[in-house]
N, C-alpha and C positions, 0 to 999 in steps of 0.2 A: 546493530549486531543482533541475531537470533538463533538463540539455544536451541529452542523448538522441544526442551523436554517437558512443557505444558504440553505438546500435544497428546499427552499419552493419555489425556482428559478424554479427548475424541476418541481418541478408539476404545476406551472403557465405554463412553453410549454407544458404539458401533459396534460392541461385544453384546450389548444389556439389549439390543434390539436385533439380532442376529436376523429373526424369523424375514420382517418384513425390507430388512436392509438387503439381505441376499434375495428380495424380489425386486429390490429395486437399483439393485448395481450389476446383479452375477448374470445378465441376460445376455447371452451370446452374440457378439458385431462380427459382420457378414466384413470383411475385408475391404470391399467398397462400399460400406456404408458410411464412412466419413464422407462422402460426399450426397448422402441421401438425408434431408431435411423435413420431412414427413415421415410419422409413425403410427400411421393410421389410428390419432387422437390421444395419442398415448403424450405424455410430458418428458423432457429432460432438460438435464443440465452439463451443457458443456465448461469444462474447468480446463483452462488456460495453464496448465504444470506439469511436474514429473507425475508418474503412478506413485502412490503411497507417501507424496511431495503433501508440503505443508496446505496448499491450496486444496489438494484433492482431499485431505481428510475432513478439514474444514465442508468444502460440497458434500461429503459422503453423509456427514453430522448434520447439515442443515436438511438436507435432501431426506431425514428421517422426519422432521418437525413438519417439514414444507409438504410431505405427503400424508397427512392424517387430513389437510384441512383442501389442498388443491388438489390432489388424486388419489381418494380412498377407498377403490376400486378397482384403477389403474396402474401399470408399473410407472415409477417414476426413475427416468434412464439416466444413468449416471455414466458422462463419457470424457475421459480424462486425456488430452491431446498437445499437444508441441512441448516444450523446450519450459525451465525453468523459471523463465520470466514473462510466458505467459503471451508472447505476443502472435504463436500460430494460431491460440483460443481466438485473442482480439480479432484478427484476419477472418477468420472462419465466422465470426459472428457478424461483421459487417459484410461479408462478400457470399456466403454460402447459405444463410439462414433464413429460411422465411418466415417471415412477421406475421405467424396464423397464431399467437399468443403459446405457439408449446414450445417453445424452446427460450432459455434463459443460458445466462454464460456466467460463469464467477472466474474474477480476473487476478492477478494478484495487481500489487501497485507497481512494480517495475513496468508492465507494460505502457501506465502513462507518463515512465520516465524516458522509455524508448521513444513515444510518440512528442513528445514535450525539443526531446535534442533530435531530433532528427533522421532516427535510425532507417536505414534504406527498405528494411525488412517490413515497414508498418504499412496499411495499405486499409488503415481504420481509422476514423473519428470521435473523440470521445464524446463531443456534442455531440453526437446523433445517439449514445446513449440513454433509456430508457432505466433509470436509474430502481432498483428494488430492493436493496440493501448492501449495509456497508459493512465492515468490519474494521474499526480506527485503532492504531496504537497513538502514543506517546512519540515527539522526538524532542531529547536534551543533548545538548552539546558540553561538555564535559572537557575541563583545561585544566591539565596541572599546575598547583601554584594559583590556578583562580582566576577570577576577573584584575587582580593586579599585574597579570601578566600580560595582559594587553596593550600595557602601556611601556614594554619594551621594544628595543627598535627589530630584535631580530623577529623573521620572519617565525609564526604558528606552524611547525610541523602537524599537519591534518592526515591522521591517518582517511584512506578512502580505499575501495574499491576500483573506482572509477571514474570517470567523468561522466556519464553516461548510468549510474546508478544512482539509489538513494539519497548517498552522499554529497550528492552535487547539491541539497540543501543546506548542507554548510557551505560548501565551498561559496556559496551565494550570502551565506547569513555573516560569514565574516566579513565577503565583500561589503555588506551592508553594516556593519561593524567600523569599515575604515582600519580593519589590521589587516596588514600582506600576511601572506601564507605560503604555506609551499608542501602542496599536497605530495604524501607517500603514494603512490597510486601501488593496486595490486593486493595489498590488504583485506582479502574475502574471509569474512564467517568470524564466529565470538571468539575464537582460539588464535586464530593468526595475529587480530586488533590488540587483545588481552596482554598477548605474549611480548608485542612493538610495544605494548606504553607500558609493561609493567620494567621491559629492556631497556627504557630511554630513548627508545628510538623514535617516537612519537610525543606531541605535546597535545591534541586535541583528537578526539571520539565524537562523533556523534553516535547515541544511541536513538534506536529504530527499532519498530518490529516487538517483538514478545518479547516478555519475561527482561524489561527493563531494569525492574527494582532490585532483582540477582545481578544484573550485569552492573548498573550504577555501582551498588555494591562494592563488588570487585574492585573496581576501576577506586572506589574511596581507599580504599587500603593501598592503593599505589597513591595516592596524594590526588588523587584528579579530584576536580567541584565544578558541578553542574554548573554552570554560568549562568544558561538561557536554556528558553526552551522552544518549539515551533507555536508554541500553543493551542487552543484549538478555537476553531469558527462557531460563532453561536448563530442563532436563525434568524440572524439581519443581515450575517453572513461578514460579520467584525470579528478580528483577532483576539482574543483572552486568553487569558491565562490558563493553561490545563489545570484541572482541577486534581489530578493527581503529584502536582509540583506548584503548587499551590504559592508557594516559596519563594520560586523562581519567577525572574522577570523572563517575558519573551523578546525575544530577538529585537523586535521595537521600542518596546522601554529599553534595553540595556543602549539600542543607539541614541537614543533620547538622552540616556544620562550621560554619552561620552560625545554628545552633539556632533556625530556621527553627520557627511553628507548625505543625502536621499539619492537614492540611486534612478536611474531617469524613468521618467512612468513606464514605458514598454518595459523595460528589466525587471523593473518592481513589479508588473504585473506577468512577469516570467517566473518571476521568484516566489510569488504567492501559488502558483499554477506548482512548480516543482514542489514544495512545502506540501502544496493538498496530496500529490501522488507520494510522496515520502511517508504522508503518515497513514496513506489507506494500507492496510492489511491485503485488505481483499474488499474486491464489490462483487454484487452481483446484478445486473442489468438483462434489459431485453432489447433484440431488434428495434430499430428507428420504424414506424410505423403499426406497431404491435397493435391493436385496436384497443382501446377506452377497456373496455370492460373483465379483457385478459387483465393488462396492466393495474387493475383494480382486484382481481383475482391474485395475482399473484404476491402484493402487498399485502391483503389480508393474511394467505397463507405465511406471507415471512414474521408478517407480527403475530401470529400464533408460535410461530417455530420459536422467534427469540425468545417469548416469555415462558419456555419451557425451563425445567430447573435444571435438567442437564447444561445443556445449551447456556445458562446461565453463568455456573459450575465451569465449562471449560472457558467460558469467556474471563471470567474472575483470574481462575489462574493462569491465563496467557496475557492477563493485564491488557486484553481489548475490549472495546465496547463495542456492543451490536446496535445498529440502527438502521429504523426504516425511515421513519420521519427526515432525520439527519441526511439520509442519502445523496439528493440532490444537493445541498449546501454544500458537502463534501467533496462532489463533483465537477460541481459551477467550475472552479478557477482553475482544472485539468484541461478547460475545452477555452486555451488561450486564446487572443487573435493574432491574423500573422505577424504583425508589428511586434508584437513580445517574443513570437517566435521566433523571428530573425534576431534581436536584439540576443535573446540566450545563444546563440547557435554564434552570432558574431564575437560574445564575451567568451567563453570557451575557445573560439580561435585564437581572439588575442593573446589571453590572456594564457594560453595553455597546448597552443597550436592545434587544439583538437578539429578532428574532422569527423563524420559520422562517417561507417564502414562498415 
């Protein structure tokens, strides 16, 4: 679930920098220049969402950090393109963009939930990403009644959106769980989820995305308790325990303690892959073949941007964390093999008749 009233952090530093942000977003696009990939040396960043969409504020915010230190003398072009989940940005990066080091893409995560199941629309690779920062939330799964409720025979009402979003990290973490479920599909945004489990009509949330610890919250006061959580990957590229739920076991310890079956390696390594896309916020990446020393330019510039205090500041209160270092570790198990991919795209059939569409 995502409030998104953290982001009004961002646009307080997109206010506080007015001068140099309006040279580096308000530059006039020629009508056919989404298909023109050169800007005569100039930098930008293509964002994968709506205008004034979570993603684009986030690029508008880092695209002020990212140009003191990679072009400060140059506009740095800010171009905001397709649909909510990011996958026209994806396309456009892998199919339209040339790899002369000036152009980057910031994605959100749904796009490697569409690449991960199947979606006809995708015509991108996340391996071939050129990884240059990340933006990670938190995901807890949140059950009324508790982890003693698992041990009833009726099925987890799971609120979701869809099969094909976020969500399908629980719908995976239960399978791995050994509880049946029987997902609500259609349940989009903090208000609709809130409303089903505060009504009864739901037994299980996963939270995602911002401003977690308002929404856990909430959901406590209807009786829900975090069970598990996704956790997160350290740089061996092992499961732990988020250190903001410190508390909580993750999805592997809690099947540990209910000796839970292991779901078959392809799955399991579909389910680690959906788990990493579930909890990226946003990345930002460059073209498969960028040269050495762009992609070294561009990492400097982002670890200048994040250890700014704004930048900081909206990261704090949107309850993400920014990282460069981290990036690649968080991207590894997006870029499955096909074995895990068929194996997700087959459990999803069975189990739910889905087809991609």
């Amino acid at each position: 679930m995502k409030r998104r009233a953290a982001l009004g952090a961002l646009g307080t530093i997109i206010a506080s920098s007015a001068l140099p942000f309006a040279r580096a977003s308000d530059l006039p696009t020629p009508a056919n220049a989404i298909f023109a990939d050169t800007f005569g040396g100039s930098y930008r960043i293509v964002v994968g969402g709506l205008p004034g969409g979570q993603a684009d504020r986030w690029g508008r915010a880092i695209a002020l950090g990212l140009e003191k230190i990679l072009s400060p003398r140059t506009p740095l072009r800010i171009e905001t393109v397709g649909g909510q989940d990011g996958v026209t940005g994806a396309n456009r990066l892998q199919t339209l963009m040339v790899s002369d080091g000036h152009t980057a893409a910031l994605l959100p995560g749904e796009s490697s939930i569409a690449f991960l199941t199947g979606d006809p629309r995708v015509h991108f690779r996340p391996g071939e990403w050129i990884p240059i920062l990340a933006g990670l939330s938190s995901g807890v799964i949140v059950l009324r009644g508790g982890a003693g409720r698992l041990a009833q025979a009726a099925p987890v009402r799971l609120a979701a959106a869809a099969p094909e979003s976020p969500d399908l990290a629980a719908i995976l973490a239960f399978e791995r769980l050994g509880v049946p479920i029987s997902p609500i599909f259609g349940l989009r945004g903090t208000t609709a989820v809130a409303r089903a489990f505060g009504l009864g009509e739901v037994d299980a949330v996963m939270l995602t995305g911002e401003d977690i610890p308002a929404d856990l919250a909430s959901l406590q006061a209807e009786g829900g308790v975090a069970i598990c959580s996704l956790g997160t990957v350290d740089q061996a590229g092992r499961t732990v325990r988020d250190p903001r739920f410190a508390n909580v076991p993750t999805v592997a310890e809690l099947a540990g303690i209910r000796h839970a079956k292991a779901l078959s390696p392809p799955l399991e390594r579909a389910f680690q892959g959906v788990v990493a896309a579930s909890r990226l916020d946003f990345i930002m990446v460059l073209p498969h073949l960028t040269p050495a020393a762009s992609v070294a330019l561009w990492r400097q510039a982002a670890l200048g941007a994040i250890q700014g205090s704004a930048l900081q500041s909206a990261a704090t209160a949107s309850a993400i964390s920014l990282t460069v270092n981290g990036a690649a570790v968080a991207l590894a198990p997006i870029a499955a093999s096909p074995e895990a991919l068929l194996a997700l795209r087959q459990f999803l059939f069975t189990r739910f008749g889905w087809r991609p569409s």
